[in-house]
C-alpha atoms as one frame of an Amber mdcrd trajectory, in Angstrom:
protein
   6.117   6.481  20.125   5.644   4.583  23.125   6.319   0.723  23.174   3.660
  -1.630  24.818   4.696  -3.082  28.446   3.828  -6.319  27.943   4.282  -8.872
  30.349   7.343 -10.718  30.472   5.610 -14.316  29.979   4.363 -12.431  26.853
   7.362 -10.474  25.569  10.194 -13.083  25.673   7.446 -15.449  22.666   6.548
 -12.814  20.713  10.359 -11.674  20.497  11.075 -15.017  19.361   8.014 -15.397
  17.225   8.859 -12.168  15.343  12.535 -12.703  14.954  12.427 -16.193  13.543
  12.827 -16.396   9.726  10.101 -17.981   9.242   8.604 -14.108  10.094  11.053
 -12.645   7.894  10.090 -15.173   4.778   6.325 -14.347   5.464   6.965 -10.818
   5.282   9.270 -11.256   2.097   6.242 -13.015   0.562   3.656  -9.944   1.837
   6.094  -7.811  -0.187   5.656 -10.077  -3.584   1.728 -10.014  -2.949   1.690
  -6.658  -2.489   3.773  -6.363  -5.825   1.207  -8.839  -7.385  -1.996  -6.844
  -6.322  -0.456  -3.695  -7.080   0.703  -4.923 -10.756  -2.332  -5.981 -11.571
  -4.026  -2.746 -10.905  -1.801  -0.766 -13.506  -1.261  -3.301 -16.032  -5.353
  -3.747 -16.164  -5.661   0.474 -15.977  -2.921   0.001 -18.860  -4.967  -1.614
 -21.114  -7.599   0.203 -20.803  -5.449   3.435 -21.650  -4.371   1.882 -24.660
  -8.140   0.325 -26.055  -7.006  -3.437 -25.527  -9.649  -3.849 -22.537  -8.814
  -3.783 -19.185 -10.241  -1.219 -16.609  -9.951   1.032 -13.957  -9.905  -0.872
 -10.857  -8.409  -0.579  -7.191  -6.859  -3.389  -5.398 -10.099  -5.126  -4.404
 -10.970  -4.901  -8.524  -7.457  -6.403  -9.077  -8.442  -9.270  -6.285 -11.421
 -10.231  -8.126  -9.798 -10.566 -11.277  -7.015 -12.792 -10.124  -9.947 -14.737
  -8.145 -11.310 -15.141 -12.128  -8.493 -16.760 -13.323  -7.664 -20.537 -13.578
  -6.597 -21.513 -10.252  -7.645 -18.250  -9.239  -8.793 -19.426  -5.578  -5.109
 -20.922  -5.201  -3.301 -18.473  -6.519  -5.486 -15.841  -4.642  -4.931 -18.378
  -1.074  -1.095 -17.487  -1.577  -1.725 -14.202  -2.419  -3.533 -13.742   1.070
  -1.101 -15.538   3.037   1.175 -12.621   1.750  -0.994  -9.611   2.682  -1.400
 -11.271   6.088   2.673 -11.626   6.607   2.769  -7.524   5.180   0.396  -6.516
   7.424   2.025  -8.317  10.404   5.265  -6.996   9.368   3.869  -3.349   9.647
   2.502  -3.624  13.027   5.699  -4.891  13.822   7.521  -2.085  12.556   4.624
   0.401  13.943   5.118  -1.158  17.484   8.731  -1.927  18.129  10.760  -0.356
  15.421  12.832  -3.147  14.224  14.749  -0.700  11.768  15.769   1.491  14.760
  14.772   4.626  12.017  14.962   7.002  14.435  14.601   8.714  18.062  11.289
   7.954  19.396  10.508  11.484  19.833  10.950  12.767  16.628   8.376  13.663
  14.768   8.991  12.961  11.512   9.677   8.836  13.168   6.610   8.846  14.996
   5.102  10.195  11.515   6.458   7.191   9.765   5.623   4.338  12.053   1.481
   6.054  12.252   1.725   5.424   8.558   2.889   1.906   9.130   0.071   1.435
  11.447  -2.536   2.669   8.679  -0.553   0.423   6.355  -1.219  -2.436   8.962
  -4.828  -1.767   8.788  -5.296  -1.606   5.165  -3.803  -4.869   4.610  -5.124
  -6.221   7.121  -8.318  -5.411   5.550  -7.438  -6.409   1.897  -6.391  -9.858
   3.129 -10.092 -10.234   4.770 -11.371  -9.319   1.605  -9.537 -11.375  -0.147
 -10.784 -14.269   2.174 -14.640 -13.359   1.476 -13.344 -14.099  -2.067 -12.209
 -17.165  -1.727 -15.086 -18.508   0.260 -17.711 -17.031  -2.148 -18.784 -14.267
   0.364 -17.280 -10.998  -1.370 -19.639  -9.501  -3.474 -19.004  -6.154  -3.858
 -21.540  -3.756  -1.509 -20.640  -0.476  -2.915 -18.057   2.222  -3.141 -15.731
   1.272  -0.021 -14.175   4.950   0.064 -17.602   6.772   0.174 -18.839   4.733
   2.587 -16.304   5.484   5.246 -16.351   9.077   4.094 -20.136   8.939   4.565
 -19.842   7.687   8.082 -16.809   9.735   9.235 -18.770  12.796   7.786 -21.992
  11.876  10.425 -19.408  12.172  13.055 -19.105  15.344  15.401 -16.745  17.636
  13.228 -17.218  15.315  10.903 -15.415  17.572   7.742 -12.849  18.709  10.003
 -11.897  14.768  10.544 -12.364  13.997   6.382 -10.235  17.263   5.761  -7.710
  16.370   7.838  -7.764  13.024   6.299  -7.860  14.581   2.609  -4.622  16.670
   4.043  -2.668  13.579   5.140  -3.211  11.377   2.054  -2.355  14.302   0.096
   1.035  14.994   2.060   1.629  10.816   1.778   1.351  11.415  -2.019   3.721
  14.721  -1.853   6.396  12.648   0.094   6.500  10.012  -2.329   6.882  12.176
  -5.168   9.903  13.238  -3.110  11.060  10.162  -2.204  11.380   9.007  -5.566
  12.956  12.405  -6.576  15.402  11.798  -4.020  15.663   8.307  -4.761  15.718
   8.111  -0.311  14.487   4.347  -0.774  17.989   3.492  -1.931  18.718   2.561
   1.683  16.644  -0.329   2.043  17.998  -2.632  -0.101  20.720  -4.971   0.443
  22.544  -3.845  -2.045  26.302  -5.658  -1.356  23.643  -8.739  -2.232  22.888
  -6.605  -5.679  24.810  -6.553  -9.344  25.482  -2.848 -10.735  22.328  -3.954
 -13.240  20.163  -5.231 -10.009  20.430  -2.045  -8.775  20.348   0.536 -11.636
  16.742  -1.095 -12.458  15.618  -1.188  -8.957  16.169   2.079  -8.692  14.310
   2.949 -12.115  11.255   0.954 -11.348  11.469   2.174  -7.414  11.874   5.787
  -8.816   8.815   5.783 -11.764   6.903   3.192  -9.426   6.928   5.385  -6.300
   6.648   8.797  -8.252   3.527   7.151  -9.861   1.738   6.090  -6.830   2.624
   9.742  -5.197   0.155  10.888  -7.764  -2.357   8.295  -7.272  -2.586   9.276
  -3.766  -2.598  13.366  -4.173  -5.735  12.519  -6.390  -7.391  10.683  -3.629
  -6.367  13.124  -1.344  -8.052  16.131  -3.271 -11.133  14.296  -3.803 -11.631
  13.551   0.144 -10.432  17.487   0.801 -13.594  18.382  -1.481 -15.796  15.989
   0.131 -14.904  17.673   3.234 -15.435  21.050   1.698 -18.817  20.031   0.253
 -19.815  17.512   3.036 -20.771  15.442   0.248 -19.143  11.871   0.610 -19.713
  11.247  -3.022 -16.921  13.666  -3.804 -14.699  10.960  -2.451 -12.473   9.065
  -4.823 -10.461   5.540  -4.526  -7.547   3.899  -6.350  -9.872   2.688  -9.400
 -11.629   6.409  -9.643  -8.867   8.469  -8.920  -7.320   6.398 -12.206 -10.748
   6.941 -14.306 -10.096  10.862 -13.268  -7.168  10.919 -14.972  -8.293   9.328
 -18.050 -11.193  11.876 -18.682  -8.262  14.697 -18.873  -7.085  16.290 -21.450
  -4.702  13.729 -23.364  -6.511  11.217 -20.799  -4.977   8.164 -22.204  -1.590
   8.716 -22.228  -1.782  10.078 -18.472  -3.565   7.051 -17.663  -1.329   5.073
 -19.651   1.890   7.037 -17.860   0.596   6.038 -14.176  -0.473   2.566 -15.128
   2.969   1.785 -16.169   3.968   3.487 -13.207   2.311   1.354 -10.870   3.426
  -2.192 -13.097   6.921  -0.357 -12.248   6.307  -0.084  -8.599   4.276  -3.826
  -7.917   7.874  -4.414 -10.020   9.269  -2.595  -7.702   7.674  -4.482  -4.784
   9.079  -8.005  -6.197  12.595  -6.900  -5.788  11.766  -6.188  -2.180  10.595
  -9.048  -2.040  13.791 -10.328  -2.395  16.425  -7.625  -1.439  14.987  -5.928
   0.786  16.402  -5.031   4.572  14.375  -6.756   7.323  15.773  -5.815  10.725
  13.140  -8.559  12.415  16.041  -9.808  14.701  16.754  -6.501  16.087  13.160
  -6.056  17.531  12.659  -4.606  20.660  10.423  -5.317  23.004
C-alpha cells in the first residue's frame, strides 16, 4: 500500500504527534473502550440466554445502556475519548504501518491494513454515535445495517457490491476462527512484561474471545450474501440480530449463551491489550 507524500512542513508534526506517548496512552485507552463496549454486548446477550434479562444488542445497544447508567454521560465521555484514540490508532496503522507487518506488496499486508482502514471507519463512527448520546441527539432511526445495505443495493451492480461485501465479512469471520485456532495473536503482546498466569489467561480469553467473534461475523456475513442473493436489504443482519439468530436455534440458549461469554472473553480480552499490548507508534513512517 502506498504511503501519502505529504509535505514536509506536514510530515515532520504529525511524526511527532503520532509518536508521542501521549498517542500511545490514547490508543491504550481505545483498546479498554473497545473492551468495555464489546463486554457489554455479551454479558447483556448473556443474560438474556440464561432468562435473567438482558438482550440482544450490538454496540450502539450496548452504548445506550451504559448512557442509562448513573454517571452514564461521564462514563460514556471516557468511553468516547477511547473509540476516538482506537480509531486514530487504526488509520495510523492503515497509513504508515507502524508494526512494519510486512512488504508493502504483499497481499495478504495490504489485506490487513484495508481492514484497519474499515476498522478506522467503524470507530470512527461509533464514537460519533456515542457523541449524539451524550448530547441528547441519538435516538435510534432504524436498523443501521439495512439501511446501508438498502442504499448500496440502489447502486449500479448493486448485489455484486453487497455480495462481495457478504464474502469479505464472512472471510474476516473465517480468519478469526483461525487466528484463535492458531493462537497467531500471541505475538502482540509484550509478553517479557507478562507472568506465566498473565499469559496463560490472555491467551484463553484471546483464544474463546476471538473464536467467538469469528462466528459473530460469518453470521453477518451470510445474512448480507442472502441479501445480495435476494436483493432484499432486509435479509441483512447486525451484531444484535446475528446474536437473536442464534438464539432461535435449536438448543438456542446455550449457543447464545456460548458466544455471549465469548465476547465478555474477548472485551476481556481487549483490557489486557489495553495494557500489554505492542504499540510500534515510534517506529512510524512517514
Amino acid at each position: 500500500m502506498i504511503r501519502p507524500n505529504l509535505p514536509t512542513n506536514i510530515q515532520k508534526p504529525l511524526k511527532q504527534a503520532v509518536a508521542n506517548s501521549a498517542f500511545e496512552r490514547l490508543a491504550r485507552l481505545g483498546y479498554a473502550a473497545k473492551g468495555v463496549v464489546y463486554f457489554v454486548v455479551g454479558f447483556l446477550a448473556a443474560q438474556a440466554a440464561f432468562g435473567v434479562g438482558g438482550k440482544t444488542t450490538d454496540t450502539r445497544g450496548a452504548l445506550e445502556t451504559i448512557v442509562s447508567q448513573p454517571f452514564g454521560k461521564f462514563l460514556l465521555s471516557i468511553l468516547t475519548v477511547g473509540l476516538i484514540g482506537y480509531a486514530l490508532w487504526r488509520l495510523v496503522e492503515t497509513i504508515y504501518d507502524p508494526e512494519h507487518s510486512g512488504q508493502a506488496r504483499d497481499t495478504k499486508h495490504t489485506a490487513k491494513r484495508l481492514g484497519y482502514g474499515f476498522s478506522a471507519l467503524a470507530y470512527g463512527g461509533l464514537a460519533l454515535t456515542a457523541v449524539k448520546l451524550i448530547i441528547g441527539s441519538g435516538k435510534d432511526s432504524g436498523n443501521s445495517t439495512q439501511d446501508w445495505t438498502a442504499k448500496l443495493l440502489a447502486q449500479p451492480f448493486g448485489q455484486l457490491l453487497v455480495g462481495l461485501v457478504g464474502v469479505i465479512v464472512t472471510g474476516v469471520g473465517i480468519y478469526y476462527l483461525y487466528e484463535a485456532y492458531k493462537c497467531k495473536f500471541r505475538g502482540n503482546f509484550k509478553l517479557q512484561e507478562m507472568s506465566a498466569n498473565e499469559q496463560t489467561w490472555a491467551i484463553r480469553t484471546g483464544r474463546f474471545g476471538i473464536a467467538s467473534r469469528g462466528v459473530v461475523f460469518s453470521i453477518i456475513g451470510f445474512f448480507l450474501i442472502q441479501a445480495a442473493h435476494q436483493s432484499d436489504p432486509s435479509q441483512a443482519k447486525g451484531l444484535g440480530e446475528a446474536l437473536a439468530t442464534l438464539a432461535k436455534q435449536p438448543f438456542g440458549p446455550w449457543i447464545l449463551g456460548l458466544v455471549a461469554l465469548g465476547l465478555i472473553a474477548y472485551g476481556i480480552y481487549s483490557l489486557v491489550e489495553a495494557r500489554y499490548r505492542k504499540i510500534t507508534n515510534s517506529n512510524v513512517r512517514i
